[in-house]
N, C-alpha and C positions, 0 to 999 in steps of 0.2 A: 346655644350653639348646637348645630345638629350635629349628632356622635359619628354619623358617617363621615362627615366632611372634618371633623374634630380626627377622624384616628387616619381620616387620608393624609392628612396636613401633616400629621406626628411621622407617618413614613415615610415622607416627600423628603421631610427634614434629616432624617436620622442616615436615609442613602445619597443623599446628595456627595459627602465626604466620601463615602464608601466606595459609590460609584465611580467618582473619579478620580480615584487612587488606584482601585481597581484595574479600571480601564486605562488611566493614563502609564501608569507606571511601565507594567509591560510591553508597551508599545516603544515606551522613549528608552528602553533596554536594549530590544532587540533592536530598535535604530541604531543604538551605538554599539553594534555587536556582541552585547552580552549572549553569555550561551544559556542551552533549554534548562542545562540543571540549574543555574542559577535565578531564570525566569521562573521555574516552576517552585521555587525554594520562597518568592514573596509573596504566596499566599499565608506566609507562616503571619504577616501583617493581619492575618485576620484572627488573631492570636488573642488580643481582647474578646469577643465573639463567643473564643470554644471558652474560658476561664471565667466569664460574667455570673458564673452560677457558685461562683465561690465569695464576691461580693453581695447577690442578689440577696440572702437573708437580711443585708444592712435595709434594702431599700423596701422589703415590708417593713423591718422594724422601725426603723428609723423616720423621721420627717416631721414635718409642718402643717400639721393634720386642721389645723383651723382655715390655714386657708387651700387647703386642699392635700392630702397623702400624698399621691403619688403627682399628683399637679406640681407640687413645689421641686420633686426630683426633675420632673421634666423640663419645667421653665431651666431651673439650672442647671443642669447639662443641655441643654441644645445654647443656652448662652454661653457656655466654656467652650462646645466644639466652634462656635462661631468666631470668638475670641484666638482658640488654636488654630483653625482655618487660615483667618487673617492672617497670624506669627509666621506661619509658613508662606505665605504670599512675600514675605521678604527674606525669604532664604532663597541662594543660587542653589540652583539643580547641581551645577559640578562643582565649585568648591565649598559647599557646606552640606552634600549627600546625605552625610551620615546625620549631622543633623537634621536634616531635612524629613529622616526616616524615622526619627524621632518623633520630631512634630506631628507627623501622620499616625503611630501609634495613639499617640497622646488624642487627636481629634478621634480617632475610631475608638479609643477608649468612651471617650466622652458617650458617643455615639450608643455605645453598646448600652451603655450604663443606661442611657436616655431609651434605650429599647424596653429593658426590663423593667419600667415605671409604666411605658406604654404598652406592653402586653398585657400585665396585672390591671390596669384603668382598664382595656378591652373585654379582657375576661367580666371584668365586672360589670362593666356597662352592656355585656349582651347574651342574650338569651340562647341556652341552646341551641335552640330552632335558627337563632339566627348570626351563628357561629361560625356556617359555610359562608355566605354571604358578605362575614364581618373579614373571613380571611380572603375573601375576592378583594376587600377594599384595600386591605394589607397588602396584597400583591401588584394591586392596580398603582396603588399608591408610593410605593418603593419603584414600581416600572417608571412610574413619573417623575418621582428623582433620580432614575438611572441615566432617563432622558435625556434629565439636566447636567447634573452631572457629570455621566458619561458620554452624553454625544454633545450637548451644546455648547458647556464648557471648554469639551474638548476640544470643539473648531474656533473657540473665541480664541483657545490656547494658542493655534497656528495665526491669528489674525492680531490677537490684544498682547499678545506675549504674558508670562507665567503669573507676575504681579497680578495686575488688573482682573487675570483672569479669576484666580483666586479669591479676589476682594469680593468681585461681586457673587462669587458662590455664598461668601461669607455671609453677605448681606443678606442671599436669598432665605441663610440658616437664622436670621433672627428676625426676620419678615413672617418666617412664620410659626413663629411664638404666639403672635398675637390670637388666634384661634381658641388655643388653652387658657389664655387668661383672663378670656369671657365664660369658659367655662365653669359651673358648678360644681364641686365631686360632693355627691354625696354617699358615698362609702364609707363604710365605718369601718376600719384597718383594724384587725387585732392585734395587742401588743405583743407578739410572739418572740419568745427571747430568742438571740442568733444561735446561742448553742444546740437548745432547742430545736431549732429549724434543721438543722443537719443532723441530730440524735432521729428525728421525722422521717430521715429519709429512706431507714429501711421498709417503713408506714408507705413508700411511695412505692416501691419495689414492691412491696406485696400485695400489691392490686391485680385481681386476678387477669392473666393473659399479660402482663406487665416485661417477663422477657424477651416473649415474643414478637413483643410490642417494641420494645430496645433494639433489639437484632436489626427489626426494618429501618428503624433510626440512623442506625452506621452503615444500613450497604444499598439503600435505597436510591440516596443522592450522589454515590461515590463515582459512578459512572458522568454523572450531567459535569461535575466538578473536573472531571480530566478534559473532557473534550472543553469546557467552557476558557478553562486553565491553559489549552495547548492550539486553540482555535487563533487566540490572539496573535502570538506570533506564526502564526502558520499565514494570516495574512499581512503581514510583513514582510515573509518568507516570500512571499507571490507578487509583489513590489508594488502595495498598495500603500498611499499616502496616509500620516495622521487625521487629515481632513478626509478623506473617503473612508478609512474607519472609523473615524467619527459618527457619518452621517449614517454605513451602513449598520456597525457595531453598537453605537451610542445612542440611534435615531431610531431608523426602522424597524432592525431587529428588537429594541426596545418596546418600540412601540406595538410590536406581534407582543411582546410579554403584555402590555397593558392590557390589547383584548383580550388574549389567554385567561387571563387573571378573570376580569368580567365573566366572561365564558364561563370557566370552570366555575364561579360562583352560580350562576345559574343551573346548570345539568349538576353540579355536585347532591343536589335535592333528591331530584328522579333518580340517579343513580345510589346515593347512598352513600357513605366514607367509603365505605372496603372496596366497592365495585366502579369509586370515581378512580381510586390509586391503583387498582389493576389496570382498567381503560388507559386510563394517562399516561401510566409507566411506560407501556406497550408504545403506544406513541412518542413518549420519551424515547425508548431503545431504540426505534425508527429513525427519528430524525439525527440521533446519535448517529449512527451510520450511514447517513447522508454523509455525514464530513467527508466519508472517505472520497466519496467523487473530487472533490479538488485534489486531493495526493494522487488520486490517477490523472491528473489532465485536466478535468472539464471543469475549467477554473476563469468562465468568463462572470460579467458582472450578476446576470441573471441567474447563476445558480449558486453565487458568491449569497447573494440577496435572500435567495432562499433556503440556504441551508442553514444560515444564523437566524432568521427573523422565526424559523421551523424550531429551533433547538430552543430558544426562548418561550415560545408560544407555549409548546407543552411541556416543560419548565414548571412554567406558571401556572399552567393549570394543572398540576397534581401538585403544589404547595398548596391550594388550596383544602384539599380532602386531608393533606399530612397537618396540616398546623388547628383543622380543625377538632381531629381526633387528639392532639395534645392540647388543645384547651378541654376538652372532655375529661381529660385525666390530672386533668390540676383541680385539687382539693381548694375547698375554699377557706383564708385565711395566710394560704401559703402557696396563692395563685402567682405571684413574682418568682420566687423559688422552683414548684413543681414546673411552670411552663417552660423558663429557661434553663432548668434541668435536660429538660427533651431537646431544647434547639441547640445545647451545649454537643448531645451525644453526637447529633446530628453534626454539627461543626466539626467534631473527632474524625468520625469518619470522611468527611470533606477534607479535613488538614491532610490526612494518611493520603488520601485518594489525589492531592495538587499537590503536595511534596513530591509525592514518586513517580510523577507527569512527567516532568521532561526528561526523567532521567529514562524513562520507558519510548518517549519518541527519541529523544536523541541515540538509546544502543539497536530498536528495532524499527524505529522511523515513524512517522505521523499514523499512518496508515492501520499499525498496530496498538497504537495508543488510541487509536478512535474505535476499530474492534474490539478492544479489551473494554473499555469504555459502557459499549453500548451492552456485553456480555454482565458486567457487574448490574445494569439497569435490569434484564431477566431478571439477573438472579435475586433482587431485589423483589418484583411482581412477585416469584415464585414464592419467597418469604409472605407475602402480605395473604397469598390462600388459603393461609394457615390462620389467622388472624378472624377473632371472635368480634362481631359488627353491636356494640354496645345500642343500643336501643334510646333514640333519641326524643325529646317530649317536647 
C-alpha cells in the first residue's frame, strides 16, 4: 500500500467525527438560541486532543507488535470510533443531549488515541526531506474528512435526518480501515517503559531552542481558533441556513483547506520551515481580518464565500511547516509521545483561545473578537523570527 494514500486514509478517518461535531454542534446551538459563551465553552469537546499525551506513552509501549505496533492501535480505534459513532446515531439531540455529549467525547476520544498510533507510523514511515510533503497529506487528508464530515454530512443532516446520517459517517469510519490492514509496519518499536517515557520528558525540553519553540506552540494557532470558533455562529447570526453552511462552511471553504494543505506542501521546500510559518502566518492574520467585513455590512454570498474558504486556505498551509518542525523534534523511540506532546501544547493554547471566544464577542462584539484574533496571529509570526531553522538532510 502506498504510504501517501495509507496516511491520507488514516486522516480522512480520524476527522470525519471531529469534523462533524465540530461543525454540526454549533450551528444546531445557536439555531436554538444558545448563547456565544456557551457556544464558545464546546470547544472544551476537543478536550481528548489537548490530554492524549498523557495516554500516548501507553501506545509506544504497549501493542501487537507481530502483526503491526502501531497498525493494531489504529485498526482498533478507528473500529471503536465507528462503533461509538453509530451508538450516537440512536440517541435524540433533545432528550438525551447530555448523553449525546457523551458519546461524542467518547468517539473523539477514540479518534485522538487513533491520531497518536498514526503520527508515530508517519514519523516513521518518512524521511526528513520528505516530512513537508507528508504533512501537506495530513492536512489534505483531514480537509477531506472535513468535507465529509462537516459539509456533506451536514446537508444529508437537513435531508436523511440525524440517524441515517450518522450511520453512514460510521460506515465511511470502517470503510477505511481497509487500507491499514494491507499494510506492512516494519518498525521495530522500542519497549520503553511508561514511567520512563515521562521521567524523558525533561530530555525533550532540553533540546536546544526548545522553549522558544513551545512559546510558538500556544500563541501561534490562538488567533485562527477564535475566529474559526466565533465565524460559525456569526453565520447564523446573518440567517444562513444549515444547508448553506454546510455547503459554504463544510464544502468550499473546506475544500480551499484541501488546496492550501497541497500548496503549502509544495512552496514549504523553497521556502523552508521558518520562512513557510512566517509567509503563512502573515496570511493567516490577513484573512483573519477579512471576517470583519461581514460585522460591518458586506455580508453578501460572495464575500461570505470568500472570507471562509480564505481563513481555511492559509490555515492549512502553515500547519504544514508547524507539524513538520514537530516531527523534526521527536526523538526516535518516543516518536508517539514527543509528537503528541507538541500538538497537545498546541491544543492548550487553542482550548484557552475558543473558551474566551464568545465570551470576548458577546461583551465587545464579533468585530473585536476577529481583531483580537488576527493581533494574536502577529504576534505569533513575531515569536517564530526568533526561532533557529534546524538544517534539514
Amino acid at each position: 500500500m502506498n504510504k501517501w494514500v495509507l496516511l491520507a486514509s488514516l486522516y480522512v478517518a480520524q476527522f470525519l467525527p471531529v469534523a462533524f461535531f465540530g461543525q454540526t454542534l454549533p450551528v444546531f446551538l445557536r439555531q436554538q438560541g444558545i448563547s456565544l459563551e456557551l457556544i464558545g465553552l464546546t470547544s472544551l469537546l476537543s478536550l481528548p486532543w489537548t490530554l492524549k499525551v498523557l495516554w500516548s506513552p501507553l501506545i509506544d509501549r504497549y501493542g501487537w507488535t507481530r502483526w503491526g505496533h502501531y497498525k493494531f492501535w489504529i485498526v482498533l480505534m478507528q473500529s471503536l470510533m465507528g462503533i461509538a459513532i453509530a451508538v450516537c446515531a440512536f440517541l435524540n439531540l433533545e432528550t438525551n443531549f447530555t448523553l449525546l455529549l457523551a458519546g461524542m467525547l467518547i468517539a473523539i476520544t477514540f479518534a485522538a488515541t487513533q491520531d497518536i498510533a498514526t503520527d508515530a507510523l508517519a514519523i516513521e514511515l518518512l524521511k526528513p526531506a520528505e516530512r513537508g510533503f507528508g504533512n501537506s497529506i495530513q492536512g489534505a487528508g483531514g480537509y477531506l474528512g472535513a468535507i465529509l464530515g462537516g459539509g456533506v454530512i451536514l446537508i444529508l443532516l437537513d435531508v436523511w435526518g440525524w440517524t441515517r446520517s450518522l450511520l453512514v459517517m460510521a460506515l465511511g469510519v470502517f470503510l477505511l480501515i481497509f487500507p491499514v490492514l494491507f499494510h506492512r509496519e516494519n518498525v521495530t518499536n522500542p519497549k520503553t517503559d511508561y514511567k520512563l517515557s515521562f521521567s524523558a520528558l525533561g530530555g525533550f525540553f532540553r533540546q536546544p531552542g526548545m522553549v522558544r519553540w513551545i512559546l510558538i506552540l500556544v500563541v501561534y494557532m490562538m488567533g485562527i481558533t477564535i475566529a474559526s470558533t466565533m465565524s460559525r455562529p456569526l453565520l447564523v447570526d446573518l440567517g444562513m441556513s444549515m444547508t448553506d453552511i454546510g455547503v459554504m462552511n463544510g464544502i468550499v471553504s473546506f475544500g480551499g483547506g484541501f488546496i492550501g494543505s497541497i500548496l503549502g506542501g509544495f512552496l514549504v521546500k523553497p521556502l523552508g520551515r521558518k520562512r513557510g510559518l512566517i509567509v503563512f502566518g502573515i496570511l493567516m492574520a490577513v484573512a483573519i481580518a477579512i471576517w470583519t467585513l461581514p460585522t460591518l455590512g458586506f455580508a453578501s454570498l460572495p464575500v461570505l464565500y470568500l472570507v471562509s474558504t480564505g481563513l481555511h486556505f492559509t490555515y492549512s498551509m502553515a500547519c504544514v511547516p508547524m507539524f513538520a518542525i514537530a516531527m523534526d523534534n521527536s526523538r526516535q523511540g518516543n516518536a508517539g509521545f514527543d509528537y503528541t506532546l507538541q500538538v497537545t501544547i498546541i491544543f492548550i493554547g487553542s482550548l484557552l483561545a475558543g473558551s474566551f471566544s464568545g465570551f470576548i464577542a458577546e461583551a465587545f462584539g464579533y468585530i473585536s473578537a476577529f481583531a483580537i484574533a488576527s493581533c494574536l496571529c502577529i504576534l505569533g509570526v513575531l515569536f517564530v523570527t526568533t526561532l533557529d531553522e534546524k538544517p534539514i538532510s
